[in-house]
N, C-alpha and C positions, 0 to 999 in steps of 0.2 A: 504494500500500500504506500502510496506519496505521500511525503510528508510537507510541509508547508512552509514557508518563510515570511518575513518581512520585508525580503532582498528582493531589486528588482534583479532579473538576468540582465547582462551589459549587450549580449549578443544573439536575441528572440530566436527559435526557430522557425523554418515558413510555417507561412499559412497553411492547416492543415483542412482535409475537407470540411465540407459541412459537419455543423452535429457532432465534432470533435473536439473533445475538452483541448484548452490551450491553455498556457505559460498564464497566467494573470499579472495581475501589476502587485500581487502580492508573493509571484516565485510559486503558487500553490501551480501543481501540474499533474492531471490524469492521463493517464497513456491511453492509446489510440479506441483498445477496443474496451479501458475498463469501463464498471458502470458506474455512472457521475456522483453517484453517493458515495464512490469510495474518496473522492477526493474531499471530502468536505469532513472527514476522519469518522466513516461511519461505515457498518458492515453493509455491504451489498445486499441485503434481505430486507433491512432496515426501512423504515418510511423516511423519506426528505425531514419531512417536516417536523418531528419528533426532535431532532436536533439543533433546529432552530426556536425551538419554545413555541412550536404553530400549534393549534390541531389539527389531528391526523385528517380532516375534510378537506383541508385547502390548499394543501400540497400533490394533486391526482396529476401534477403537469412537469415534465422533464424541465432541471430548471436550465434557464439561461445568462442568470449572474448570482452570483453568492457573494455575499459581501460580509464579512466579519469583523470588530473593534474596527473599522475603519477610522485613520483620523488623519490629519495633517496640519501640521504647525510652521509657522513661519517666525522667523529670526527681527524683530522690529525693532533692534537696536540705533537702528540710525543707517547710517555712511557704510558701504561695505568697503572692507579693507582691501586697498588694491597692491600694498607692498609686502615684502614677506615683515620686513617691521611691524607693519600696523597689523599683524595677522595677529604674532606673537604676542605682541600689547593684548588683541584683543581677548586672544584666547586666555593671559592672563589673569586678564578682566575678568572676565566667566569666572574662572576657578576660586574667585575670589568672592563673588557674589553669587546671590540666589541662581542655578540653572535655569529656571521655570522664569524670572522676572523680564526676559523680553520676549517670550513666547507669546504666538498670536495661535491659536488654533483656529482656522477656519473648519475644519470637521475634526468631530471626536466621538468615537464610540458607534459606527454606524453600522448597524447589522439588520441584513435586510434576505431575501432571497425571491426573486425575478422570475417568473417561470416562463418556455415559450411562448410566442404568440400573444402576448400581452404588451399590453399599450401602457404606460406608467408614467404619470405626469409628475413633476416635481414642482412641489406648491411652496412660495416663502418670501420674506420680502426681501428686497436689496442686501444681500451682504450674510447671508442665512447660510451661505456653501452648496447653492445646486451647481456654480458653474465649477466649482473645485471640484464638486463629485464625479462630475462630469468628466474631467479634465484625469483625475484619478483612474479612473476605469478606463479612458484611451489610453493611460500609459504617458500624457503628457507631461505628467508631477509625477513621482512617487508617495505613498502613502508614507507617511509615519508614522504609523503603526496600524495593525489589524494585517489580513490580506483578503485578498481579491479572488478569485476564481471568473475565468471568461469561460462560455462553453460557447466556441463557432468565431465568426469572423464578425469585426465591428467597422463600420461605417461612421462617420462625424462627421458634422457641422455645426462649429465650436462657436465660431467666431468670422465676424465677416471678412473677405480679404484674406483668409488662410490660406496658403497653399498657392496663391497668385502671386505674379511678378508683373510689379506695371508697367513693363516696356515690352512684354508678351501677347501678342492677340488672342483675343476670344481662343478661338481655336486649338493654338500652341497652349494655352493654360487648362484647358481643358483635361490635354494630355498630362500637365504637370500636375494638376491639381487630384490626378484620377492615381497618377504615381504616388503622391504624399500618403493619399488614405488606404492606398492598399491593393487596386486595380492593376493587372497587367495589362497591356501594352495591346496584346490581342483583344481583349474584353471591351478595355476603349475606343478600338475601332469597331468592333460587331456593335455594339451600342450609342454610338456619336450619334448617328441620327435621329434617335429615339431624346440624346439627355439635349442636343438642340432644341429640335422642337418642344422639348418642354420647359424650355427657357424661355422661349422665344424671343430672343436675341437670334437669330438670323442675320438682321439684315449689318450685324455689328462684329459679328465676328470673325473678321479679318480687319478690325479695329484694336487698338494699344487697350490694355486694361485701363490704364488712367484715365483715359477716357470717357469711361461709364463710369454712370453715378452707379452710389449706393446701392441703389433696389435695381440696377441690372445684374450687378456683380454677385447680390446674394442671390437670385436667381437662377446663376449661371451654377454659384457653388452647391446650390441645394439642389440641382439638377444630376449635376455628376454625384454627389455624396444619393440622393434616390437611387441611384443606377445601379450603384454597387452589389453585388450579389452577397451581400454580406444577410447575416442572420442577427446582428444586433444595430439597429440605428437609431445613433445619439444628436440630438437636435436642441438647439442652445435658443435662444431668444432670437437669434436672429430673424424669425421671421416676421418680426415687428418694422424690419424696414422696408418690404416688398408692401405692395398696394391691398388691397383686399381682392380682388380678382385672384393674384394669384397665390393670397395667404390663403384662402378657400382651396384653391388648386394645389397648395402641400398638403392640407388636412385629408382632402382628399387622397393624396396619394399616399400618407399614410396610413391611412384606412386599407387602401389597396393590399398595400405590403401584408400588413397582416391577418386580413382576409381571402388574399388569395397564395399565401408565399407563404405564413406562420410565423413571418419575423418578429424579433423584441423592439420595440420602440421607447425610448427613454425620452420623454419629451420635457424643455423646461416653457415658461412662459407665467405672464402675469395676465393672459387674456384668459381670465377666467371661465368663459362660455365656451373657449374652447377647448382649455382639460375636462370640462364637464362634459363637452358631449363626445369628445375625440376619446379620451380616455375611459379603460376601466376599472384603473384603479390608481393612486395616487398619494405619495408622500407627501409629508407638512414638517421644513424643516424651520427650526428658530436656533440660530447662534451656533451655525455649526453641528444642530442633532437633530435628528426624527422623532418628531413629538408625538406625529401620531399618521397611521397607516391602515387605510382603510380604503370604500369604493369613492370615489373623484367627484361625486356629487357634495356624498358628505365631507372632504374633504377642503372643498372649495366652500360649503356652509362655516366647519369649524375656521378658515383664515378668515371668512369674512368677518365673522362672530368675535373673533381672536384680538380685538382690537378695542380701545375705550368704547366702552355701552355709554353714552349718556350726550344729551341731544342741549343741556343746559350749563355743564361746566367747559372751560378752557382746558383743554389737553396739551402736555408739552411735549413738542416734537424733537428737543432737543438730544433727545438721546436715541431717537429713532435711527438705523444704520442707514447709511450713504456711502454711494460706489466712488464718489469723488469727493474732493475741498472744492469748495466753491466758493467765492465774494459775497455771495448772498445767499440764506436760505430762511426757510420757515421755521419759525420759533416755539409757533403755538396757533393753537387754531378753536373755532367755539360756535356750535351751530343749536341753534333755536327757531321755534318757530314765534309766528308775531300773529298777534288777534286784527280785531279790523283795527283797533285804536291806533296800533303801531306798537304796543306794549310787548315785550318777551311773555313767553309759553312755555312750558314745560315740555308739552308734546308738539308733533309736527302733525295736520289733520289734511286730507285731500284737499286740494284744491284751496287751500290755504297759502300764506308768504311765509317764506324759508330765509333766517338771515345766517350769514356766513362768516366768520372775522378773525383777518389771518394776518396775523402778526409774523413780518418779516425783520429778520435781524440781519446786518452788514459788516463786515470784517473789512472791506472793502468799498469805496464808491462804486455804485450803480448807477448808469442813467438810463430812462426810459427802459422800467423794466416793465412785464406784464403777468397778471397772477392770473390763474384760470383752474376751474374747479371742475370733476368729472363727479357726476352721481351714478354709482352701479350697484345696481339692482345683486338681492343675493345667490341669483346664480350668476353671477359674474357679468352680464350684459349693460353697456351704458343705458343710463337711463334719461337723464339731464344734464346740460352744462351748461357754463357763462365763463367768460375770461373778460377782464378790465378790457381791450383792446378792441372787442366787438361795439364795447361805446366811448371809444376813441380818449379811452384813459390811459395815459400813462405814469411813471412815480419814478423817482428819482430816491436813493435812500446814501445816505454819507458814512463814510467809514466810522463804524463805533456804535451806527444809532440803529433804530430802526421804523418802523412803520406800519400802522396797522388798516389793512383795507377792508372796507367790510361791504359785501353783497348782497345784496335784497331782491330774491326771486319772485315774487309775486304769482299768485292764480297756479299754484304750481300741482299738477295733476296727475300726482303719482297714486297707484292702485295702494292700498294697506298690504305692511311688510317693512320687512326690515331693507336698509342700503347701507353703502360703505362711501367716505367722499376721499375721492385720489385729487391730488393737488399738484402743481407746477408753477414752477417760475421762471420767465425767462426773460432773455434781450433779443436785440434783434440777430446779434454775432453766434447763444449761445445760449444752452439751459442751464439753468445755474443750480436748481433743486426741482427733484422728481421724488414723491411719495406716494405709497398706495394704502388703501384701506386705512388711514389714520386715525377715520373717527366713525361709529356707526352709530346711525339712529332709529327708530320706530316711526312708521307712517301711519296714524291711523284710519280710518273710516269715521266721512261724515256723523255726526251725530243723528239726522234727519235719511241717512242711508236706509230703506228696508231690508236690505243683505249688503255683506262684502264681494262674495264670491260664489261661485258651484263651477263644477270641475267643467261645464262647456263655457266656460268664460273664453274671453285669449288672455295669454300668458305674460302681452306686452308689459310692462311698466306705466306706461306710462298713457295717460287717456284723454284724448283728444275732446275739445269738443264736438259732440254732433248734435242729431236730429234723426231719427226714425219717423220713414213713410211707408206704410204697406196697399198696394195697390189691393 
């Protein structure tokens, strides 16, 4: 039986067929013909699932990742040392003080197990470790501690622009980009015509990559990374920067894969309507760990949920994670609703005014910044928005101070239910702060309502005004 490490191998062996345990990023390795439980240190008779704390119902599926104490820590000391001097200094340093005192863990502790043919969304907000887990399981990082297990061949699209060279055409990158993740040479050509047209960049591809924007290029790369004959594919956010046409037209095609092929799909993303309806099942990480692990509807209920309940106090968003430093960000934010007087409410009632008030803090001068608020509904679908710049508002904020803008929705006609409000700030050059689900509130039902609801209702959010005629 194999036994397992925390060591990556420096020199992988090939790609082995389908359906064949492989090297993981944890060193754990099943030879060709054993059976995949032997590698996870359990007898061959054995159920999966028994060994991972499951019960024995939910493990009937050969799995396609196993992931064990998974973590990984990074070094936040500062300045890396670039002379053999400053190494010594530093490592001195260390021996001298706490080990653990500049460790950053972006994952710790992550144990999970992925069966084929499942679709697995990873739900959390900015800074939680989906794209490290990610990134872990290709083999781009190594783990620091725990190991891995792959069973089959993996497919990614991590990040936009990977695998591109921008003085290479469409075409030529194609080829290069199809070599980074793992396609030979013959495969990229029986299939070019298929990963074009599903880019549909045609008429660009004997164009320099620099040349296309953004939402061609990721396109182009989730074109080739679809193609691949692999049995596990990893999908990052990126499809937040393609259009809707053909954000629709990946979801679809992974749907495809694993309805007509049984591939693993590891999907990240903050479009919550679409882990809920693309996925079957779905993680919820916070700070690095899996909080909790269940089917993608309830999954995407518990993040919405997961966030300040109350519709009349200020919540402080200072301590909420962020993927960058910015000049400007949101400090705090406080949503209520307002009676006819104009007085605050404790509750928020259909077809009532919603106010909003979001206190921006600046490290930095900003000029002509713009604040804009998303309401989404709890399965993840927008529901309403307003941003200062649709009524030709703009704010200036000076380094040290800050600002607070407050919003007033009027007539606002969402069905009763609960929602989450994601928030933005930006300039014209650049976003300066992105948050999601920061605050969540209850919508209730008229008082003069005769019902809320019954199941042939539609499911919209949000309700227009009309008029019923029956001829």
């Amino acid at each position: 039986m194999p036994t397992s490490s925390s060591a990556l191998q420096t020199a992988p062996e090939p790609t082995p067929a389908r359906g064949t345990p492989v090297v993981s990023a944890g060193g754990s390795l099943a030879k060709g013909g054993a059976d995949p439980s032997t590698s996870l240190g359990m007898t061959a008779s054995a159920d999966p699932s028994t060994s991972l704390g499951m019960t024995a119902g939910l493990a009937s599926v050969a799995p396609a990742l196993s992931l064990r104490g998974v973590g990984k820590s990074y070094n936040v000391a500062g300045r890396q040392s670039t002379t053999l001097a400053e190494q010594v200094a530093d490592w001195v340093g260390r021996a001298r003080t706490s080990s653990g005192a500049n460790r950053f863990w972006a994952l710790r502790d992550v144990t999970c197990e992925i069966g084929k043919g499942e679709i697995v969304g990873l739900v959390g907000r900015n800074g939680a470790g989906k794209s490290t887990l990610l990134k872990v399981i290709t083999g781009v990082t190594a783990p620091s501690t725990g190991d891995i297990d792959v069973y089959g061949r993996i497919g990614s699209l991590l990040e936009v622009g990977t695998g591109f060279h921008p003085e290479l055409t469409g075409r030529e990158n194609v080829f290069l980009n199809g070599a980074f993740i793992g396609m030979r040479r013959a495969e990229i050509r029986q299939r070019f015509d298929e990963i074009v047209e599903f880019s549909g960049v045609e008429a660009f591809l004997d164009m320099p990559i620099k040349r296309y924007s953004s939402g061609m290029a990721v396109r182009l790369a989730f074109a080739v990374a679809a193609h691949l004959d692999a049995d596990i594919l990893l999908v990052d956010e990126v499809l937040a920067v393609g259009d809707q046409a053909f954000q629709d037209k990946c979801l679809g095609k992974m749907r495809e894969v694993r309805q007509r092929e049984g591939r693993t799909v590891l999907f990240v993303s903050h479009n919550l309507a679409a882990v809920a309806s693309l996925c079957t099942r779905a993680l919820l990480l916070q700070s690095g760990r899996v909080i909790a692990d269940a089917d993608a509807s309830e999954i995407c209920r518990m993040y919405a949920a997961g966030v300040a309940s109350t519709t009349s106090d200020e919540v402080d968003l200072t301590s909420v994670p962020r993927t960058k430093r910015a000049a400007a960000r949101f400090s705090a934010v406080r949503v209520n609703g307002l009676d006819a007087s104009g007085a605050p409410t404790d509750g928020v009632v259909t077809g009532g005014s919603l106010e909003i008030t979001l206190t921006v803090s600046a490290d930095q001068r900003v000029s002509r910044a713009v604040a804009g608020v998303d309401i989404v509904d709890e399965r993840g679908r927008p529901a309403a928005g307003a941003s200062t710049d649709s009524r030709d508002v703009w704010f200036d904020v000076e380094a040290g101070g800050e600002r607070r803008i407050t919003l007033t929705l009027r007539d606002v006609e969402l069905r009763a239910g609960a929602y989450t409000l994601g928030l933005t700030l930006r300039t014209m050059a650049e976003v300066l702060d992105e948050v999601d689900a920061v605050v969540r509130f209850e919508v209730e039902a008229r008082p003069d309502a005769p019902y809320e609801r019954w199941p042939g209702w539609p499911q919209a959010s949000y309700v227009p005004a009309f008029d019923v005629r029956i001829g």
